[in-house]
Structures are given as structure tokens and as C-alpha cells.
LONUBA-315582 format. One record per residue (C-alpha): residue number from 1; x, y negated, z. Coordinates in nm, 3 decimals, decimal comma, always signed. Each point is the difference from the previous one (the first is absolute). Last residue first. Layout:
N
[pt NUM; [X; Y; Z]]
...
end
This chain:
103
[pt 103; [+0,476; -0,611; +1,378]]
[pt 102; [+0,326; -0,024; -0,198]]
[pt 101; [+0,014; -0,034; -0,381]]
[pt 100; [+0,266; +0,111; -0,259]]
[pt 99; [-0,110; -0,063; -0,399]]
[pt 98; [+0,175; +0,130; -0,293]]
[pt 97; [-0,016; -0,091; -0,312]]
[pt 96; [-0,024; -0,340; +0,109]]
[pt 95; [-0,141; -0,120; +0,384]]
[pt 94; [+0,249; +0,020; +0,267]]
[pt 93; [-0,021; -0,123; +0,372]]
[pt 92; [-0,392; +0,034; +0,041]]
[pt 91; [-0,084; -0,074; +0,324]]
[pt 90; [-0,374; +0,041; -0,018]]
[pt 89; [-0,340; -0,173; -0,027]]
[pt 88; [+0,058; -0,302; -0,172]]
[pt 87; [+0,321; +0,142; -0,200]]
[pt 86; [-0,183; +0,285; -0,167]]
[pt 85; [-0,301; -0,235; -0,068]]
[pt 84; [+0,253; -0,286; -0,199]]
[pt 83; [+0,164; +0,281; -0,123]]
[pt 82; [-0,357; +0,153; -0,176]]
[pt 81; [-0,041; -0,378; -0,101]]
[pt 80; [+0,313; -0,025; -0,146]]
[pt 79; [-0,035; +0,269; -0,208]]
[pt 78; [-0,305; -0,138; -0,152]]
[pt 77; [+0,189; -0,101; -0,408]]
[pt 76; [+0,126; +0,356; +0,047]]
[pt 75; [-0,269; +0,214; +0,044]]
[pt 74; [+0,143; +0,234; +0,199]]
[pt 73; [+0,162; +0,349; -0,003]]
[pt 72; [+0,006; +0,173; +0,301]]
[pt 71; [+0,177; +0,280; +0,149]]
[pt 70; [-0,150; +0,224; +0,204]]
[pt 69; [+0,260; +0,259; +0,246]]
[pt 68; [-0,007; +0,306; +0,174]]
[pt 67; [+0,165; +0,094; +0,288]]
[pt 66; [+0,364; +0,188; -0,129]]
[pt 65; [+0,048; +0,343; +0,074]]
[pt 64; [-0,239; +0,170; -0,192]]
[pt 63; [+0,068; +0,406; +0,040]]
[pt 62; [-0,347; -0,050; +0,257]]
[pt 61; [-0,171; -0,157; -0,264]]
[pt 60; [-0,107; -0,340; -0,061]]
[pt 59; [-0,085; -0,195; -0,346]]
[pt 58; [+0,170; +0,162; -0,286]]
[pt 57; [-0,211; +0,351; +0,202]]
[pt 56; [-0,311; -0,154; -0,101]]
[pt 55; [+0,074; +0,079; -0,366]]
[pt 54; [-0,205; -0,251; -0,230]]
[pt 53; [-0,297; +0,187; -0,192]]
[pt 52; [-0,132; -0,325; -0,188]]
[pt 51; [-0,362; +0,053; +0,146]]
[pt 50; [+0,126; +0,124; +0,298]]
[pt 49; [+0,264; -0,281; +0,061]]
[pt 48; [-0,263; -0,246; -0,037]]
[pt 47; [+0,187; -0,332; -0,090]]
[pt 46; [-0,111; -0,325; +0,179]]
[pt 45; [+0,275; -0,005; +0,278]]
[pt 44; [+0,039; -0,134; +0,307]]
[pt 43; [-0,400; -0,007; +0,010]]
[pt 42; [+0,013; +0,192; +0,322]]
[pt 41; [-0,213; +0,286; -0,188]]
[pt 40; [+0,260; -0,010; -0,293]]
[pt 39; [+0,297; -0,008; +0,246]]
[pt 38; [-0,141; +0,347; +0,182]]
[pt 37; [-0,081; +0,079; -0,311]]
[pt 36; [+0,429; +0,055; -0,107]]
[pt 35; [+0,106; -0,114; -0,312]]
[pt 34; [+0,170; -0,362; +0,102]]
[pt 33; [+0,203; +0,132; +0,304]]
[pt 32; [+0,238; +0,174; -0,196]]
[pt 31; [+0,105; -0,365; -0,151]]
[pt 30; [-0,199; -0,237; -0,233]]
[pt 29; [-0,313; -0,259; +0,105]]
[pt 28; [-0,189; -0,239; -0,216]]
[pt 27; [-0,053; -0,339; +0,066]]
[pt 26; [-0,215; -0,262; -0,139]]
[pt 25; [-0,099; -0,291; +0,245]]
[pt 24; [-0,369; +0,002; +0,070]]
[pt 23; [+0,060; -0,208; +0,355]]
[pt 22; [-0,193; +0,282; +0,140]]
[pt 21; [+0,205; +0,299; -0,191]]
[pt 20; [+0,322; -0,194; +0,094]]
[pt 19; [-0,108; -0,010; +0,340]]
[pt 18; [-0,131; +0,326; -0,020]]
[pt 17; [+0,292; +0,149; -0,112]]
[pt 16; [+0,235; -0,183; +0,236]]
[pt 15; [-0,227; +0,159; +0,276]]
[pt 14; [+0,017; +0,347; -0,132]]
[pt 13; [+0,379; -0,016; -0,013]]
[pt 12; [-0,041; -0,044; +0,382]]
[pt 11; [-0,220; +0,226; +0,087]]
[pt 10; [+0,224; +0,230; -0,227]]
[pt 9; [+0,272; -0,100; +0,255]]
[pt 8; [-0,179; +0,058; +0,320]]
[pt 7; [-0,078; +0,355; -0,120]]
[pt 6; [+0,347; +0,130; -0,110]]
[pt 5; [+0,088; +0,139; +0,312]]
[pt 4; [+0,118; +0,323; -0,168]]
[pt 3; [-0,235; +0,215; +0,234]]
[pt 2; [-0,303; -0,280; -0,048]]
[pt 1; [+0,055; +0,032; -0,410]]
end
């Protein structure tokens, strides 16, 4: 995670999260990032890849190329609210199936 220089953005995932997890919006997460513990203990994601026996290597591996990536799906009648907080605290430029932010 620090020698891909992924750190700052699962910090940042991890704030959305609890934001969403605070406001008790339902979310749940999807992508290679999803199964890894290191998500489960920053309460990015609430499924134990042990228990399940998710590959750690989907997540970030040396042959990986790519940084990893958490995709949410929201509860949609609160989406607006999780924009409304996206757009309050960053400079969000595209928010769909895809969202772009700058820090």
C-alpha cells in the first residue's frame, strides 16, 4: 500500500465510508479493493475476506498494475446526501458510474 502510494486514497475511501456509515446510509462496496482486511479493519468494507477466503492478490500484487479501486453502491433514495458530502469537502468534477475528484 505505502510503496504503491495508495495510502492517502484509502484514507480517503475510508472517510466516505464513515460518513455514509455515520449518517447510516446503506452502502456496500465492490472492486479488488472490497476483499482485502486491510478494508475490513478500515470499515471500507464489511466482508471478512478470511472468513469468505477472498484472494489478496485481486487486491495488490506486484504483477498488478493498476492501484486498486472500491466501488460503491448506494442507497439510492440518499445518494444525494453522499454527493452533497463529496461536493462539501472536495472538488468533485464527475459523480455517476464513475467519479473523478482532485484533492
Amino acid at each position: 500500500i505505502a510503496a504503491g502510494g495508495y495510502a492517502p486514497y484509502l484514507l480517503l475511501v475510508r472517510l466516505v465510508c464513515l460518513f455514509m456509515v455515520n449518517a447510516k446510509i446503506r452502502f456496500i462496496t465492490r472492486g479488488s479493493a472490497s476483499g482485502s482486511k486491510v478494508n475490513q479493519l478500515l470499515k471500507i468494507s464489511q466482508v471478512d475476506p478470511i472468513k469468505w477466503r477472498l484472494k489478496f492478490s485481486r487486491f495488490l500484487s506486484s504483477n498488478r498494475i493498476k492501484p486498486p479501486d472500491v466501488d460503491f453502491d448506494i442507497e439510492h433514495a440518499r445518494r444525494d446526501e453522499v454527493v452533497g458530502f463529496l461536493t462539501t469537502h472536495w472538488s468533485v468534477r464527475s459523480i455517476g458510474s464513475h467519479m473523478k475528484y482532485t484533492l
